[in-house]
mmJSON file of the N, C-alpha and C atoms, coordinates in Angstrom:
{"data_MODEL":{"atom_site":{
"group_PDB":["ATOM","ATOM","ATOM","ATOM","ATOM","ATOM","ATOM","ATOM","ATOM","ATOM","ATOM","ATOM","ATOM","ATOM","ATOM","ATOM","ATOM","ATOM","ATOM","ATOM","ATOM","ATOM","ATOM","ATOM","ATOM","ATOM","ATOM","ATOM","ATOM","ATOM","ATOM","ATOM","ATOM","ATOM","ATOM","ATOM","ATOM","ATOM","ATOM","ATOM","ATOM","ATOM","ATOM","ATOM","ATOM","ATOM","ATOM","ATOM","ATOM","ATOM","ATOM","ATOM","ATOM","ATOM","ATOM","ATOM","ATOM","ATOM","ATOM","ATOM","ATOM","ATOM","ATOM","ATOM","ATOM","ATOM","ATOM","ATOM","ATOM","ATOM","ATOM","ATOM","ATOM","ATOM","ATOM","ATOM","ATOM","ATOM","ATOM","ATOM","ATOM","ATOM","ATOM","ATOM","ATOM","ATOM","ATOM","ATOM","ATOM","ATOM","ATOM","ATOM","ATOM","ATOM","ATOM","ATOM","ATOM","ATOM","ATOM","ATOM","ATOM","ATOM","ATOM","ATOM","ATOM","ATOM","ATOM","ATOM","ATOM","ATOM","ATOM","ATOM","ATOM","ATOM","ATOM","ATOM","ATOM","ATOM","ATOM","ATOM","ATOM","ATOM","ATOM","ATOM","ATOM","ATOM","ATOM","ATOM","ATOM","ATOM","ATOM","ATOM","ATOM","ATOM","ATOM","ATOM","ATOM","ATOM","ATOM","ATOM","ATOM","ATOM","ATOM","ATOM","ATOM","ATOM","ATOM","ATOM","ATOM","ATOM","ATOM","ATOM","ATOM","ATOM","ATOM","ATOM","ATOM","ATOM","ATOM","ATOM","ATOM","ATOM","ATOM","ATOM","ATOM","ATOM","ATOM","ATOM","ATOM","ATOM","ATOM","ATOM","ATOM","ATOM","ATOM","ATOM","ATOM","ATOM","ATOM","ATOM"],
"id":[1,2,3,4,5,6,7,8,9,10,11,12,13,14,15,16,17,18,19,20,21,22,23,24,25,26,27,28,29,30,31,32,33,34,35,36,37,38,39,40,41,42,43,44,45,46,47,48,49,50,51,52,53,54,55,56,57,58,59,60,61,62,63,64,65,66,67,68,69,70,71,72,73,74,75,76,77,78,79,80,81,82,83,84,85,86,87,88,89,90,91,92,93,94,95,96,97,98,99,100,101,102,103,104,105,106,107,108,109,110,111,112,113,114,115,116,117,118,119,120,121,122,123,124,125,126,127,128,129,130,131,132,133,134,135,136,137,138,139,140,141,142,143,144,145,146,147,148,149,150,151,152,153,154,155,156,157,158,159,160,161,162,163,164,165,166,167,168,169,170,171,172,173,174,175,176,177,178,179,180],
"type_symbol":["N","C","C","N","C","C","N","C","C","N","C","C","N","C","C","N","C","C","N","C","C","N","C","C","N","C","C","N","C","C","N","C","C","N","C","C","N","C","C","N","C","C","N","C","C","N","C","C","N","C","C","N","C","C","N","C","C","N","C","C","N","C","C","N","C","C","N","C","C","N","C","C","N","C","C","N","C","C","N","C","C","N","C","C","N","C","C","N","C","C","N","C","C","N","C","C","N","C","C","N","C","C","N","C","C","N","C","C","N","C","C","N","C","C","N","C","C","N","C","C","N","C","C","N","C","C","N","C","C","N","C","C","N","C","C","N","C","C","N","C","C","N","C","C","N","C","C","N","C","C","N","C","C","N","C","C","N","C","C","N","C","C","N","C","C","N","C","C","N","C","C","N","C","C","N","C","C","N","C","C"],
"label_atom_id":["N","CA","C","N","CA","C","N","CA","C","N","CA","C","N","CA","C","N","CA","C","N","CA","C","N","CA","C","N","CA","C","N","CA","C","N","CA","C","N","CA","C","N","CA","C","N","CA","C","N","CA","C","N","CA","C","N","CA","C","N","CA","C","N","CA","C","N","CA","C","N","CA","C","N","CA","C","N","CA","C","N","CA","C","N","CA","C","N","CA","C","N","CA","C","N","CA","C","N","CA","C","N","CA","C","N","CA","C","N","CA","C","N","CA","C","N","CA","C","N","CA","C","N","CA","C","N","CA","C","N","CA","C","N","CA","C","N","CA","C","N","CA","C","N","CA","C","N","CA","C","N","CA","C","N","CA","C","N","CA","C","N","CA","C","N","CA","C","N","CA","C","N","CA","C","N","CA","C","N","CA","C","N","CA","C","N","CA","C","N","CA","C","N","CA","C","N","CA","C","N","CA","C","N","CA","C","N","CA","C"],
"label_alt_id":[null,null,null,null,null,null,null,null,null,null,null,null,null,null,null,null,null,null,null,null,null,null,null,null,null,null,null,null,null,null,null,null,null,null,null,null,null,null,null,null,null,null,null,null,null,null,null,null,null,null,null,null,null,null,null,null,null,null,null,null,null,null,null,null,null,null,null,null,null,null,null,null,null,null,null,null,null,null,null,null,null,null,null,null,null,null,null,null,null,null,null,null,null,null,null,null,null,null,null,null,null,null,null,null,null,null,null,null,null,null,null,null,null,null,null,null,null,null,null,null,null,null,null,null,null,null,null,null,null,null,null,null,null,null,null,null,null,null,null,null,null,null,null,null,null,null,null,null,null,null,null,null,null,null,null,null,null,null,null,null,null,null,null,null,null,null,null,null,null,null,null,null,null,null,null,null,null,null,null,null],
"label_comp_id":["UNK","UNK","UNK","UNK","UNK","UNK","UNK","UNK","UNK","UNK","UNK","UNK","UNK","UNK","UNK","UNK","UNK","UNK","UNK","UNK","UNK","UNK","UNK","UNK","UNK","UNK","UNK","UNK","UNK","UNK","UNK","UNK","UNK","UNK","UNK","UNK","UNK","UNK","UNK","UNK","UNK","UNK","UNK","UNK","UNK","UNK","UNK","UNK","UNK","UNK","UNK","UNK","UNK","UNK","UNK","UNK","UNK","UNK","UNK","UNK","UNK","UNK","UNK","UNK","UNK","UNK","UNK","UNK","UNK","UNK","UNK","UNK","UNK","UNK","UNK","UNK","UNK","UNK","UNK","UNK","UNK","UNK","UNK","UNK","UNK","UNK","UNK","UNK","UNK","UNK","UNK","UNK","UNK","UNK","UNK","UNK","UNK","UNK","UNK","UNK","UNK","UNK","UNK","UNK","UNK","UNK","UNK","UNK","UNK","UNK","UNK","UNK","UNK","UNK","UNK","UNK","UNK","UNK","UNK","UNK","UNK","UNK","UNK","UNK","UNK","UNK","UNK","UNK","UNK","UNK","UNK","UNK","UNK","UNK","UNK","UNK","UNK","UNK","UNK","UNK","UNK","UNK","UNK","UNK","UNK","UNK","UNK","UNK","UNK","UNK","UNK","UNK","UNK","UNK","UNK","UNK","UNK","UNK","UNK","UNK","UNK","UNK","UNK","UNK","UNK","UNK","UNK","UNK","UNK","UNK","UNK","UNK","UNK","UNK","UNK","UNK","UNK","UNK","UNK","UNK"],
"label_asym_id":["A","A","A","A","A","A","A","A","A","A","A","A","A","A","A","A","A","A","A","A","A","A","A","A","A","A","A","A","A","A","A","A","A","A","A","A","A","A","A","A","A","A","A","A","A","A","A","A","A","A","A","A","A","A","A","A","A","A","A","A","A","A","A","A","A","A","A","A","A","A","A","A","A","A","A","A","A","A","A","A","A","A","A","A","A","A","A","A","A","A","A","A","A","A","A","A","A","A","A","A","A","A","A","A","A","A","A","A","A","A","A","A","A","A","A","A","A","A","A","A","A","A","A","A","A","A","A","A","A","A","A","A","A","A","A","A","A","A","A","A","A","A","A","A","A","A","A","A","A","A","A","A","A","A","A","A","A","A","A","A","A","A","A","A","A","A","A","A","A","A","A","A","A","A","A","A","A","A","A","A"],
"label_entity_id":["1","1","1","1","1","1","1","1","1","1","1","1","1","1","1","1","1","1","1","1","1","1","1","1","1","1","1","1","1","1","1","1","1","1","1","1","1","1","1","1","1","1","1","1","1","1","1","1","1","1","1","1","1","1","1","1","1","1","1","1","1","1","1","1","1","1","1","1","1","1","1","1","1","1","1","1","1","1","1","1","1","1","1","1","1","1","1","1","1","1","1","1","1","1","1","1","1","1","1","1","1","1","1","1","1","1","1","1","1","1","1","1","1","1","1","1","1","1","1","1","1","1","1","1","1","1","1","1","1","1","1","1","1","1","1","1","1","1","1","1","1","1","1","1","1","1","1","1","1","1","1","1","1","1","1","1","1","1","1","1","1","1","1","1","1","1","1","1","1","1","1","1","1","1","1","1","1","1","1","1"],
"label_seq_id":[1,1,1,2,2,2,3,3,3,4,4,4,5,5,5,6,6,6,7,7,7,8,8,8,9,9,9,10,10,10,11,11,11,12,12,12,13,13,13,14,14,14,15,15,15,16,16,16,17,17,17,18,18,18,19,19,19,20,20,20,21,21,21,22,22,22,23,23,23,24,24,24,25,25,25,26,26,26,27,27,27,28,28,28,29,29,29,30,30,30,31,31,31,32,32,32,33,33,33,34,34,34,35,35,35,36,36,36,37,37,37,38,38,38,39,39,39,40,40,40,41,41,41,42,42,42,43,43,43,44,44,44,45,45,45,46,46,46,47,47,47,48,48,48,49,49,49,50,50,50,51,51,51,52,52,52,53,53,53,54,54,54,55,55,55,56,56,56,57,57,57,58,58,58,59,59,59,60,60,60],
"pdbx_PDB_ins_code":[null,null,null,null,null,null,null,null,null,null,null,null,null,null,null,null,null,null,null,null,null,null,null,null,null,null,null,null,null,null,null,null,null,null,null,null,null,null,null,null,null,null,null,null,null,null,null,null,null,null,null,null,null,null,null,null,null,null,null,null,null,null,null,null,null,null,null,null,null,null,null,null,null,null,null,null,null,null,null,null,null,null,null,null,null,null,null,null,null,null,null,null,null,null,null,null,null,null,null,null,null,null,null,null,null,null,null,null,null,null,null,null,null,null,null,null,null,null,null,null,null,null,null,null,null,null,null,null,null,null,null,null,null,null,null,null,null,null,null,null,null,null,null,null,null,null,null,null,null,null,null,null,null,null,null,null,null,null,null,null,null,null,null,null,null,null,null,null,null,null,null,null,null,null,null,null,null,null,null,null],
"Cartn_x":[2.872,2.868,4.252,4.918,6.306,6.076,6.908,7.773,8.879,8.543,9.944,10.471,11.72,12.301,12.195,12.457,12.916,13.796,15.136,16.342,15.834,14.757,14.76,13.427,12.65,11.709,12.761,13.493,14.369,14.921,15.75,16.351,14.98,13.656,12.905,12.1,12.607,12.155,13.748,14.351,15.314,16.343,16.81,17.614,17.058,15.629,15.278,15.377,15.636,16.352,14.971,15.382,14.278,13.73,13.823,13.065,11.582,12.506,11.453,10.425,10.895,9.472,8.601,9.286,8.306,7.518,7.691,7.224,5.852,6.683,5.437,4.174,4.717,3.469,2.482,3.588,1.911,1.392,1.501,1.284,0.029,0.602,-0.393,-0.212,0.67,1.434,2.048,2.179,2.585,1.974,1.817,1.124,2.003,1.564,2.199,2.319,3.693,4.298,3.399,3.759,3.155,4.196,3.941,4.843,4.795,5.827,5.814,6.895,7.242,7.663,8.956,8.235,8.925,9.744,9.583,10.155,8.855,9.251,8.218,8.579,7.198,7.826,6.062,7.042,5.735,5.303,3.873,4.056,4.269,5.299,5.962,4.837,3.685,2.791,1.741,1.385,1.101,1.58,2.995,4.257,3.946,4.166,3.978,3.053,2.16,0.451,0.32,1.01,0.734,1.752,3.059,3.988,2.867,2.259,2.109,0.848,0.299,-0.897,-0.337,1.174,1.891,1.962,2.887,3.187,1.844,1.184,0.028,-1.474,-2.263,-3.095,-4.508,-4.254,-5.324,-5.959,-4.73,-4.577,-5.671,-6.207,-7.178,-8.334],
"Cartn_y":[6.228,5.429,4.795,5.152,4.577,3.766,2.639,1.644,2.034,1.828,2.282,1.137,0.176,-0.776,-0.752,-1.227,-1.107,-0.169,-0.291,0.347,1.934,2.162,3.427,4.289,3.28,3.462,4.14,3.176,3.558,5.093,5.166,6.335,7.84,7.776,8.267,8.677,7.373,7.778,8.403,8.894,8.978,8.564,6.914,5.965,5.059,5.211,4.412,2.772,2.21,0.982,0.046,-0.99,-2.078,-2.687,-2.823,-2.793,-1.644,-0.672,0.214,0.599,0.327,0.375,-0.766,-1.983,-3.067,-2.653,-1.705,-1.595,-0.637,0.361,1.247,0.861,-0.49,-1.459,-1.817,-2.329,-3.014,-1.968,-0.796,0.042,0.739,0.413,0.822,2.812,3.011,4.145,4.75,3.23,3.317,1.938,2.431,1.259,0.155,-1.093,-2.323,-2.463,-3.045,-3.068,-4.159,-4.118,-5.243,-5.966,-7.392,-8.295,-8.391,-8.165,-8.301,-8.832,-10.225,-11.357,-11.14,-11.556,-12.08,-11.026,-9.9,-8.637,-7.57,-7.019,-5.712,-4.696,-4.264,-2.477,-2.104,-0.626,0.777,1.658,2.045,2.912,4.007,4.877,6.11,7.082,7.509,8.158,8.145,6.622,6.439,7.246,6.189,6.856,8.478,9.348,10.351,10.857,10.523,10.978,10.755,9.332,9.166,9.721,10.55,11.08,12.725,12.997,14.158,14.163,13.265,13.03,12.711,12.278,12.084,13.831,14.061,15.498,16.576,16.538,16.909,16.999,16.393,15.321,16.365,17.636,18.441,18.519,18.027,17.563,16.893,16.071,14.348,14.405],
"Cartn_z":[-13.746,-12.549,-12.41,-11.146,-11.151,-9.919,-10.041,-9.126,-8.315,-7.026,-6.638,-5.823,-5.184,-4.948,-3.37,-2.769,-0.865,-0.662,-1.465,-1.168,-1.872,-2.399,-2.934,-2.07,-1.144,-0.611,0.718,1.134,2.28,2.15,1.131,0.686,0.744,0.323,0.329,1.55,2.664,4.19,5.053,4.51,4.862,5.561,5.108,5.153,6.615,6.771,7.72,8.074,9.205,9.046,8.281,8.155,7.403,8.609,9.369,10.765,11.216,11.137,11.518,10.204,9.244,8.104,7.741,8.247,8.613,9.868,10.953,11.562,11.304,10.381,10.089,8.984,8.13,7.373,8.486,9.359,10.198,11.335,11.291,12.245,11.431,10.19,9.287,8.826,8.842,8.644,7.164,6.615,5.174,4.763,3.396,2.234,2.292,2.266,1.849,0.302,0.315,-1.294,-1.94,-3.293,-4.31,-4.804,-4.654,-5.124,-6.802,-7.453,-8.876,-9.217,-10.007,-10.369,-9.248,-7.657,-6.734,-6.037,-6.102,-5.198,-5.199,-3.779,-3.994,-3.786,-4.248,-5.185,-3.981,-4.563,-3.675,-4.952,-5.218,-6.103,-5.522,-5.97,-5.434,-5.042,-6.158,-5.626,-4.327,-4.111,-2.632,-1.904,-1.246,-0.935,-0.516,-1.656,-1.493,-0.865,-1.337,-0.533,0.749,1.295,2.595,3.571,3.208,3.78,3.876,3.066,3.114,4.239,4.323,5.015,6.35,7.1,7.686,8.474,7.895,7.784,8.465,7.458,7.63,7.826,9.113,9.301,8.713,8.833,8.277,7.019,6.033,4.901,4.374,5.522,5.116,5.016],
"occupancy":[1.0,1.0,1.0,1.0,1.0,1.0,1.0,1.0,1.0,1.0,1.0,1.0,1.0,1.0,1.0,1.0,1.0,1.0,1.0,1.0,1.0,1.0,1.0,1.0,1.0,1.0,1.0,1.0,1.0,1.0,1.0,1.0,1.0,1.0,1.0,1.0,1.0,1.0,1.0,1.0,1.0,1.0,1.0,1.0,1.0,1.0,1.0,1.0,1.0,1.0,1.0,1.0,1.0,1.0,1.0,1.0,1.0,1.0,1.0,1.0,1.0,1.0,1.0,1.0,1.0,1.0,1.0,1.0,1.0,1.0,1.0,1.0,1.0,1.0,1.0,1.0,1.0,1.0,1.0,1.0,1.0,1.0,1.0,1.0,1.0,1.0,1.0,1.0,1.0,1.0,1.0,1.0,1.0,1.0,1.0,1.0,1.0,1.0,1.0,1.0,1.0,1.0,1.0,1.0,1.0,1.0,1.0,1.0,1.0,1.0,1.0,1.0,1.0,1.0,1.0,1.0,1.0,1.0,1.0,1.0,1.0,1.0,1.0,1.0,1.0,1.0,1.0,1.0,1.0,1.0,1.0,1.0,1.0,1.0,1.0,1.0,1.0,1.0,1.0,1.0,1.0,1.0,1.0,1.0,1.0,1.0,1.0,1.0,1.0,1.0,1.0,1.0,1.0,1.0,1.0,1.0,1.0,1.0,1.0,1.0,1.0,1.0,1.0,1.0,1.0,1.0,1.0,1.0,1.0,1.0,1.0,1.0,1.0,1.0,1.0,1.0,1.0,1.0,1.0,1.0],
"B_iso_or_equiv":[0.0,0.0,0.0,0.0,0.0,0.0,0.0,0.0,0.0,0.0,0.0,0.0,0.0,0.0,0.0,0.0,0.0,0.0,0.0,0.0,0.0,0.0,0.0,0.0,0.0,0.0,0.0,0.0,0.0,0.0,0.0,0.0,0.0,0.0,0.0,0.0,0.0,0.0,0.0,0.0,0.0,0.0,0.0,0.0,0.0,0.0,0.0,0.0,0.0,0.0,0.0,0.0,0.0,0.0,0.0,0.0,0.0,0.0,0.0,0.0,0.0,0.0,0.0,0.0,0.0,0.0,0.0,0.0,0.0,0.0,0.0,0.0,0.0,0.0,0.0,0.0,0.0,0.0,0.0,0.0,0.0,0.0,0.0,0.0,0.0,0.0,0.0,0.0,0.0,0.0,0.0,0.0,0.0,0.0,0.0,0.0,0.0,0.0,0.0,0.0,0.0,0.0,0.0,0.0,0.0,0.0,0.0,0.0,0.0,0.0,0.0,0.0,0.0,0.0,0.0,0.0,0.0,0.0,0.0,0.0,0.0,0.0,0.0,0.0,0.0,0.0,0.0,0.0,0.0,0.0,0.0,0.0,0.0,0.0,0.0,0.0,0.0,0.0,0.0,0.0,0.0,0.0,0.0,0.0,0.0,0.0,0.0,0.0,0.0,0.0,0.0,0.0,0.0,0.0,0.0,0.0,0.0,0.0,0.0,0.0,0.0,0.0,0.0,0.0,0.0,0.0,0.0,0.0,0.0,0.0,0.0,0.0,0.0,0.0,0.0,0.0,0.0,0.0,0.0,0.0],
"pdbx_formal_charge":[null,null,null,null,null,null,null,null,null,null,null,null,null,null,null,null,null,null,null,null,null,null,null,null,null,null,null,null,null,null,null,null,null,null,null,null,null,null,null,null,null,null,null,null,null,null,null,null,null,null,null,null,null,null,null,null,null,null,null,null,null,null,null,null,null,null,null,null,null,null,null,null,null,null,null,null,null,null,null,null,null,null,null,null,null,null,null,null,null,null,null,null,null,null,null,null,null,null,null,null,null,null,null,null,null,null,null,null,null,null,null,null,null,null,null,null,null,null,null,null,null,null,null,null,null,null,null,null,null,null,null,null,null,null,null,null,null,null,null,null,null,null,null,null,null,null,null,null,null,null,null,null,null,null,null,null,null,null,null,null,null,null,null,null,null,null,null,null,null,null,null,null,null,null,null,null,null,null,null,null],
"auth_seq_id":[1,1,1,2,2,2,3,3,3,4,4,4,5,5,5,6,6,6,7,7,7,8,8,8,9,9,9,10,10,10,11,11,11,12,12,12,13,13,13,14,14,14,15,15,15,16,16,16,17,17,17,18,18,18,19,19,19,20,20,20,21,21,21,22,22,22,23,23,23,24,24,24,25,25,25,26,26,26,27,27,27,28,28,28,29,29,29,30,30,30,31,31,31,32,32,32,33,33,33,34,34,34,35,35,35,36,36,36,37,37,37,38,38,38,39,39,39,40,40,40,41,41,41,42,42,42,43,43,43,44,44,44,45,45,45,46,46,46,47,47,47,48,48,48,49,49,49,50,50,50,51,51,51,52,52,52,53,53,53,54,54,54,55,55,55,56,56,56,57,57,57,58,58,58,59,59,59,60,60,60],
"auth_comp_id":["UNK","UNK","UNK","UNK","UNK","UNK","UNK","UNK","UNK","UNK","UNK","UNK","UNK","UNK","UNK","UNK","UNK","UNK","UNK","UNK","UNK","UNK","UNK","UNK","UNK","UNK","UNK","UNK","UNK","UNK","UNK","UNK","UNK","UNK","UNK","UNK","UNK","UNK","UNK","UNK","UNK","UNK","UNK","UNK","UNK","UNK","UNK","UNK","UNK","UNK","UNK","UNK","UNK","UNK","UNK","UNK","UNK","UNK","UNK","UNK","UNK","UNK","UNK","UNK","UNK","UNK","UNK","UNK","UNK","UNK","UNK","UNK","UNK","UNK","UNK","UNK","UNK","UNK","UNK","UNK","UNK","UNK","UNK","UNK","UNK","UNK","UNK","UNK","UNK","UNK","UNK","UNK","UNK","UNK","UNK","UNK","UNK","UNK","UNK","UNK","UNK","UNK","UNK","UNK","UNK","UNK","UNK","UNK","UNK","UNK","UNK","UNK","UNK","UNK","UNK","UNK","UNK","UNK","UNK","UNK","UNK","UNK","UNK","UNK","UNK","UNK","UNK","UNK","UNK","UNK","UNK","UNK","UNK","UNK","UNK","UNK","UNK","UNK","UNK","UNK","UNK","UNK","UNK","UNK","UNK","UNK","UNK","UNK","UNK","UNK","UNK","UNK","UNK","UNK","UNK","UNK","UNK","UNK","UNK","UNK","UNK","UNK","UNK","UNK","UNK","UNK","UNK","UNK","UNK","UNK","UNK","UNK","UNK","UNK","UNK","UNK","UNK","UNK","UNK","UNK"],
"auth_asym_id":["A","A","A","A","A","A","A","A","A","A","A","A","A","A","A","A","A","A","A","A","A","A","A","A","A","A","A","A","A","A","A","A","A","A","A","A","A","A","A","A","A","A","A","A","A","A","A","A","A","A","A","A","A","A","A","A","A","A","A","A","A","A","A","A","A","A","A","A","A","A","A","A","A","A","A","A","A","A","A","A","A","A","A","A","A","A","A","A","A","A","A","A","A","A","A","A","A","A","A","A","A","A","A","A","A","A","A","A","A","A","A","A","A","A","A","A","A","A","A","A","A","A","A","A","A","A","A","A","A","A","A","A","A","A","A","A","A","A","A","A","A","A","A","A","A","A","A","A","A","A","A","A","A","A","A","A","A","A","A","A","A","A","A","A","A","A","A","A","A","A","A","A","A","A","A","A","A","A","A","A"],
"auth_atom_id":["N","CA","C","N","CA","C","N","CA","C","N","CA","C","N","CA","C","N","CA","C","N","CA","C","N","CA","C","N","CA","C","N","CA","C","N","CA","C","N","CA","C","N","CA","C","N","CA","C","N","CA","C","N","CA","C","N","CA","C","N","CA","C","N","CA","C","N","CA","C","N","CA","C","N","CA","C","N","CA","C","N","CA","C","N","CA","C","N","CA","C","N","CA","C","N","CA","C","N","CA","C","N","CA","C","N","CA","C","N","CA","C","N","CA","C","N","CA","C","N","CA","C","N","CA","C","N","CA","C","N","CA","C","N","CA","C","N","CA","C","N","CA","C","N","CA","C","N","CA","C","N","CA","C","N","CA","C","N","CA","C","N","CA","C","N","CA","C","N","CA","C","N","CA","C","N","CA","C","N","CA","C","N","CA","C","N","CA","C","N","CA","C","N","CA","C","N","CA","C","N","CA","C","N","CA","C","N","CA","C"],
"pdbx_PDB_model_num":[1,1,1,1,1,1,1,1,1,1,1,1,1,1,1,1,1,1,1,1,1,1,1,1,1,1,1,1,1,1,1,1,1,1,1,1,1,1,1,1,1,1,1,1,1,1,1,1,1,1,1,1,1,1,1,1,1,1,1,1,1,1,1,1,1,1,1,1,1,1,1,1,1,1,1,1,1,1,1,1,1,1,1,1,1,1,1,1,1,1,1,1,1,1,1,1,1,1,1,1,1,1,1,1,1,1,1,1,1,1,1,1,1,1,1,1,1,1,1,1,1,1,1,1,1,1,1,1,1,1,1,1,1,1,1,1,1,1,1,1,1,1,1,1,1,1,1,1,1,1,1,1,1,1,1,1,1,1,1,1,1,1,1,1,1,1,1,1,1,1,1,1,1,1,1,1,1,1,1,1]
}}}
């Protein structure tokens, strides 16, 4: 189970602004991070799952 940071979440949506992925939390599009001792993290595998489910709605 990995952690991944904002700046590595970004890099992973392909350098999308921090605007528009706050946008896609509450759009409800992507998982909301977990706060752990005062920053939050994504677990990467979510992440993954829900890009693919993105991608591919047949998938679900």
């Amino acid at each position: 189970m990995k952690y991944i940071t904002f700046t590595e979440l970004r890099a992973k949506l392909g350098g999308r602004s921090r605007s528009a992925i706050y946008l896609d939390f509450e759009a409800g599009r992507l998982p909301r991070g977990v706060k752990l001792g005062g920053k939050l993290y994504w677990l990467e595998a979510d992440i993954d799952t829900r890009l693919r489910e993105l991608r591919d709605p047949a998938s679900n």
